[in-house]
Z-matrix of the N, CA and C atoms (Angstrom, degrees):
N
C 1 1.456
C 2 1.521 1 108.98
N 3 1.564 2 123.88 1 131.71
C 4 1.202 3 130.92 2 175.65
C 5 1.676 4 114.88 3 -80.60
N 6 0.786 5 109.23 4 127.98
C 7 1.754 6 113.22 5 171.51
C 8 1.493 7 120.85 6 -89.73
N 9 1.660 8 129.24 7 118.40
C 10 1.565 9 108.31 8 -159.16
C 11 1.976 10 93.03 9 -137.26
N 12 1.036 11 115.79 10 155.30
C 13 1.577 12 134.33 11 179.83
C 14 1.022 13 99.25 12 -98.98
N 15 1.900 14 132.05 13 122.99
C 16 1.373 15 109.05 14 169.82
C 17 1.896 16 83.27 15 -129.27
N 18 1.213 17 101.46 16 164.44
C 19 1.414 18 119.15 17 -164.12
C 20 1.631 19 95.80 18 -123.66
N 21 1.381 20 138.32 19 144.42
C 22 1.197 21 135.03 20 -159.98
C 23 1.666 22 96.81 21 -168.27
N 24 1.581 23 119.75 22 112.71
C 25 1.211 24 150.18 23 -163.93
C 26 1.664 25 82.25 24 -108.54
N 27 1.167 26 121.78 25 111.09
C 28 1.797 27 118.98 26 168.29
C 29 1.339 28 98.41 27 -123.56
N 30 1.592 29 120.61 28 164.73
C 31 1.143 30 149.96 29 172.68
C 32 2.075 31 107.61 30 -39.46
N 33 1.299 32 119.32 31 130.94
C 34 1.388 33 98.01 32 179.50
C 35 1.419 34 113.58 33 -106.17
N 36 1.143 35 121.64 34 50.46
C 37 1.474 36 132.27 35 147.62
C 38 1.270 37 128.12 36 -99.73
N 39 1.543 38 108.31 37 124.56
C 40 1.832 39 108.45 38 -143.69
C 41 1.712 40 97.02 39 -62.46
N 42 1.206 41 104.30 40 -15.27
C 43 1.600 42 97.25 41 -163.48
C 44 1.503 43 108.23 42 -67.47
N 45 1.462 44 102.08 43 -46.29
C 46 1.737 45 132.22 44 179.87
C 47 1.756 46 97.99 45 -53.21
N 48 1.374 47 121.04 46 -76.67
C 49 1.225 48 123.05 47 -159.01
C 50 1.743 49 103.62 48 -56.12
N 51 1.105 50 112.69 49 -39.16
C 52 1.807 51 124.76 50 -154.07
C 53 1.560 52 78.00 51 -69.86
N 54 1.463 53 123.85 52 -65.22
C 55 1.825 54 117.17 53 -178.12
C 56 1.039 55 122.43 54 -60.25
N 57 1.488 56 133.12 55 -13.09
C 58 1.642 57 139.17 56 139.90
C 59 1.097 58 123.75 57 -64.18
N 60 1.213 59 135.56 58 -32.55
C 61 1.522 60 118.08 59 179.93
C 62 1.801 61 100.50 60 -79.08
N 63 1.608 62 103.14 61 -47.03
C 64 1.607 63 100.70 62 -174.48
C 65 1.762 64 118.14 63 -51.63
N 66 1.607 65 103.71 64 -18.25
C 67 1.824 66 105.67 65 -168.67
C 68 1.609 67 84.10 66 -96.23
N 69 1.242 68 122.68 67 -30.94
C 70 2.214 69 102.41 68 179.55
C 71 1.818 70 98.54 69 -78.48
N 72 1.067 71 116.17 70 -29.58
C 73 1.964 72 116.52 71 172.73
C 74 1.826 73 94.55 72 -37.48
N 75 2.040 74 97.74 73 -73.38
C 76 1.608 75 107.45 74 -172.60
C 77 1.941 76 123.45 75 -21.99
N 78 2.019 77 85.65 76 -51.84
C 79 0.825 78 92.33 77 -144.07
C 80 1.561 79 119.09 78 -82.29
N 81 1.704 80 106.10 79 -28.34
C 82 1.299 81 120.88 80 150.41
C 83 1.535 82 126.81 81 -15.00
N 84 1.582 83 90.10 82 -45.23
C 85 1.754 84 110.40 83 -162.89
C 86 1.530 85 99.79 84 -70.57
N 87 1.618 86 115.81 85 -37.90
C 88 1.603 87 120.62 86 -138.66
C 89 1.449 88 84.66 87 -81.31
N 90 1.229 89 100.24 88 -42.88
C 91 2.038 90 106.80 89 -171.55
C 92 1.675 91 119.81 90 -87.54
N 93 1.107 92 101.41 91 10.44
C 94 1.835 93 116.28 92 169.63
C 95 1.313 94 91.72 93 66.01
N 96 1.212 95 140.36 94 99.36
C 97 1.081 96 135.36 95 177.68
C 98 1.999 97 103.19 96 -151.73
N 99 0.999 98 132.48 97 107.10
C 100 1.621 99 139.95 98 -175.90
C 101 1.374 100 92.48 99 -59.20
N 102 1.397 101 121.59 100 136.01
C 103 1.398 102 131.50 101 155.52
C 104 2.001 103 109.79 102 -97.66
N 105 1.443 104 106.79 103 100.25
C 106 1.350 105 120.87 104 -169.65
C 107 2.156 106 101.20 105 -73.91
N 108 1.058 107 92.78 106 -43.13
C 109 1.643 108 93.93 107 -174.08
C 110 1.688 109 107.95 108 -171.89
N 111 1.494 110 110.23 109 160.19
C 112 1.554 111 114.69 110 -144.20
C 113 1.578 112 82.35 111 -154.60
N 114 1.423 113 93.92 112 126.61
C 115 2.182 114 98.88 113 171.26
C 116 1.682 115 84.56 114 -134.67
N 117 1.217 116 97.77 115 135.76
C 118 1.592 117 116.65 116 166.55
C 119 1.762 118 94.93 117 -92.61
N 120 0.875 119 115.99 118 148.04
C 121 1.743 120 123.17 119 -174.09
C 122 1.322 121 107.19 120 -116.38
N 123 1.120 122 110.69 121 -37.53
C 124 1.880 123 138.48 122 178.12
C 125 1.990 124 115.89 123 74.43
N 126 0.974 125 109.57 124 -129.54
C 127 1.575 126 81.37 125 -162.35
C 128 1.741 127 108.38 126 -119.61
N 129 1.039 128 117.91 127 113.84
C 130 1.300 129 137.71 128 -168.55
C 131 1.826 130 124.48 129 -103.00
N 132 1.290 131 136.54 130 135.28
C 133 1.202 132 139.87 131 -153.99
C 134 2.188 133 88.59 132 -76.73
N 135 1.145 134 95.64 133 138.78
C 136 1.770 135 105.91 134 169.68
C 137 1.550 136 101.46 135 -88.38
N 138 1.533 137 99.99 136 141.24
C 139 1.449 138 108.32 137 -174.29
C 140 1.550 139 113.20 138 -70.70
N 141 1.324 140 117.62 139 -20.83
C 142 1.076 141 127.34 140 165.39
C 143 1.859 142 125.05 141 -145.32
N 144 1.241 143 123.66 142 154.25
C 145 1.904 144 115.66 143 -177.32
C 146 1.393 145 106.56 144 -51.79
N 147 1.786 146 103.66 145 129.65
C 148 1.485 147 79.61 146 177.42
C 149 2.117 148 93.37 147 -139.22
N 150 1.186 149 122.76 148 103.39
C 151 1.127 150 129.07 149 -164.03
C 152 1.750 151 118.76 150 77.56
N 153 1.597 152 113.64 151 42.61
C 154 1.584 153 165.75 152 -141.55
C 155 1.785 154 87.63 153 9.54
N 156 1.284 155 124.79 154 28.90
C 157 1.501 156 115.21 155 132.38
C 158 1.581 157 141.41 156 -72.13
N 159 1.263 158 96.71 157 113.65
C 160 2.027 159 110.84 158 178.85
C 161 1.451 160 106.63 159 -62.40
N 162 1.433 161 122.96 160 -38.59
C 163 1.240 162 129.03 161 -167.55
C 164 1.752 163 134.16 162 -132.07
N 165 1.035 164 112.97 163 121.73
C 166 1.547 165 111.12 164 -153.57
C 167 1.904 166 105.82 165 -131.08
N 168 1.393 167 113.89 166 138.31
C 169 1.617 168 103.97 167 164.53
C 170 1.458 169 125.76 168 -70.71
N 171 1.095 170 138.65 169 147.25
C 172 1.021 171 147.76 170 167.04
C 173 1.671 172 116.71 171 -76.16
N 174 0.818 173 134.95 172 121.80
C 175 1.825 174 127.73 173 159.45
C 176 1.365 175 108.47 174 -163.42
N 177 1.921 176 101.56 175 132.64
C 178 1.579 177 131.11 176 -158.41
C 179 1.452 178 107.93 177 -102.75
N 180 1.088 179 135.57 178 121.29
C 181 1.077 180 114.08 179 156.01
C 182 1.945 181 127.07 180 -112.04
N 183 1.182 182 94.91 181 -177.01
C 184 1.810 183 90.00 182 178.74
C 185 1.825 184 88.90 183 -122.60
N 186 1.051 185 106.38 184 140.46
C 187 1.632 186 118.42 185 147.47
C 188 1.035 187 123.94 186 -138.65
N 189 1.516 188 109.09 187 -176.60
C 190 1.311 189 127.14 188 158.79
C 191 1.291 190 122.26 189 -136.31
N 192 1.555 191 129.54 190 136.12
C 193 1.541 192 131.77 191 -176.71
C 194 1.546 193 105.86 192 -131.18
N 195 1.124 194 121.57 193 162.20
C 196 1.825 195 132.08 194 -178.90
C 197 1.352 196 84.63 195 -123.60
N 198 1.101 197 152.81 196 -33.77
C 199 1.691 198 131.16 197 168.78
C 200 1.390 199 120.55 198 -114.54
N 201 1.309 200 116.42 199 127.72
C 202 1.141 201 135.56 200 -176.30
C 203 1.883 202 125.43 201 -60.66
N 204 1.574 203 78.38 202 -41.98
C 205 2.030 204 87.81 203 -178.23
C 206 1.515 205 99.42 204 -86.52
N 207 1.431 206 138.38 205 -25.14
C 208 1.742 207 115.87 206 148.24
C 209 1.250 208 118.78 207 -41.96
N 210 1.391 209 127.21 208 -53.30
C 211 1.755 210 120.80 209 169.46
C 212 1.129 211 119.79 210 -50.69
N 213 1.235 212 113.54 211 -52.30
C 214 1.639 213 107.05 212 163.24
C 215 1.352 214 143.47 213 -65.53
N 216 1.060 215 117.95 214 -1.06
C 217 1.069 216 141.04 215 142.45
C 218 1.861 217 122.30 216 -69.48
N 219 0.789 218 87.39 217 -74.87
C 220 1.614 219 94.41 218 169.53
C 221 1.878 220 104.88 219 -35.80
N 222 1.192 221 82.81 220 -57.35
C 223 1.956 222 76.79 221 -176.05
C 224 1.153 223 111.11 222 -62.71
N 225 1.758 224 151.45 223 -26.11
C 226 1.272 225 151.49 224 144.51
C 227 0.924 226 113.09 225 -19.73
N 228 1.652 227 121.07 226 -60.29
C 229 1.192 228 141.71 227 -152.44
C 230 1.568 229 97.68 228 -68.31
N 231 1.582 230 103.07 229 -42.85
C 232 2.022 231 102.08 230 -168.46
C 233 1.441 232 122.11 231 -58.04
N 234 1.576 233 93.52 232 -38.26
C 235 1.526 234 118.83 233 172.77
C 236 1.725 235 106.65 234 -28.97
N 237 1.329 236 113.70 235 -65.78
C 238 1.027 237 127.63 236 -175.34
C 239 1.492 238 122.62 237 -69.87
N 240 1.596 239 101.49 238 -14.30
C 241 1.773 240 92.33 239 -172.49
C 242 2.047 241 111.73 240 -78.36
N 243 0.879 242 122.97 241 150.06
C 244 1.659 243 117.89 242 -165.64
C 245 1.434 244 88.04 243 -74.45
N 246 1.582 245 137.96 244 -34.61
C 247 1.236 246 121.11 245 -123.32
C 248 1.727 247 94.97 246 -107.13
N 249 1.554 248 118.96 247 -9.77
C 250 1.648 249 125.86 248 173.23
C 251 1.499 250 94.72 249 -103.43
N 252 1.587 251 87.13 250 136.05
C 253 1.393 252 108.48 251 170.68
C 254 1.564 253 132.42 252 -91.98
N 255 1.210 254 85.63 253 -34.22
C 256 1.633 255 112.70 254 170.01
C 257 1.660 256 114.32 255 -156.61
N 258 1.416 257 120.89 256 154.54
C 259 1.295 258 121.11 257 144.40
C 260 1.239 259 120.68 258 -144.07
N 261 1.464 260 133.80 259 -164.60
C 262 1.284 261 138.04 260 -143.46
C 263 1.401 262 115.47 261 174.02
N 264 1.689 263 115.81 262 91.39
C 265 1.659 264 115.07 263 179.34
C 266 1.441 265 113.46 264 -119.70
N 267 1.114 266 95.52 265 117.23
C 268 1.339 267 124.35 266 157.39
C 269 1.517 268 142.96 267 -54.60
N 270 1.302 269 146.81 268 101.95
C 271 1.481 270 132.62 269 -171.71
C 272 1.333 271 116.97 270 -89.41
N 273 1.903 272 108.57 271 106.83
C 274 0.939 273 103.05 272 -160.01
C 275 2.017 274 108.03 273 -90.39
């Protein structure tokens, strides 16, 4: 099993972010993936506009997955969600 850091820049409207973290919770689940540990960061100024938002939440998670092309998938999937702005995974 691979262990990976993903970093997740979401929308900073509590309504937006609170239904983003709960749809990457879902989605973790759909693609067998262990959620090891979870830091909410909370909402922090962007170093620069990025989808003409100044300001975005932060939230990290840790996992673990045994298949690789479910993660990749999953990350397709983020592309598309309105409510992440960016993310960023790491193999830890």
């Amino acid at each position: 099993m691979r262990k990976y850091e993903i970093l997740y820049i979401l929308d900073p409207q509590e309504e937006a972010y609170k239904r983003a973290i709960e749809d990457i919770k879902d989605r973790y689940e759909k693609i067998g993936a262990k959620l090891l540990n979870e830091n909410n960061m909370g909402k922090r100024r962007l170093a620069y506009e990025i989808k003409k938002k100044t300001d975005g939440y932060y939230y990290v998670t840790q996992i673990e997955v045994e298949d690789i092309k479910n993660l990749e998938e999953f990350e397709k999937d983020l592309k598309h969600n309105q409510d992440v702005i960016r993310h960023m995974k790491i193999r830890l």
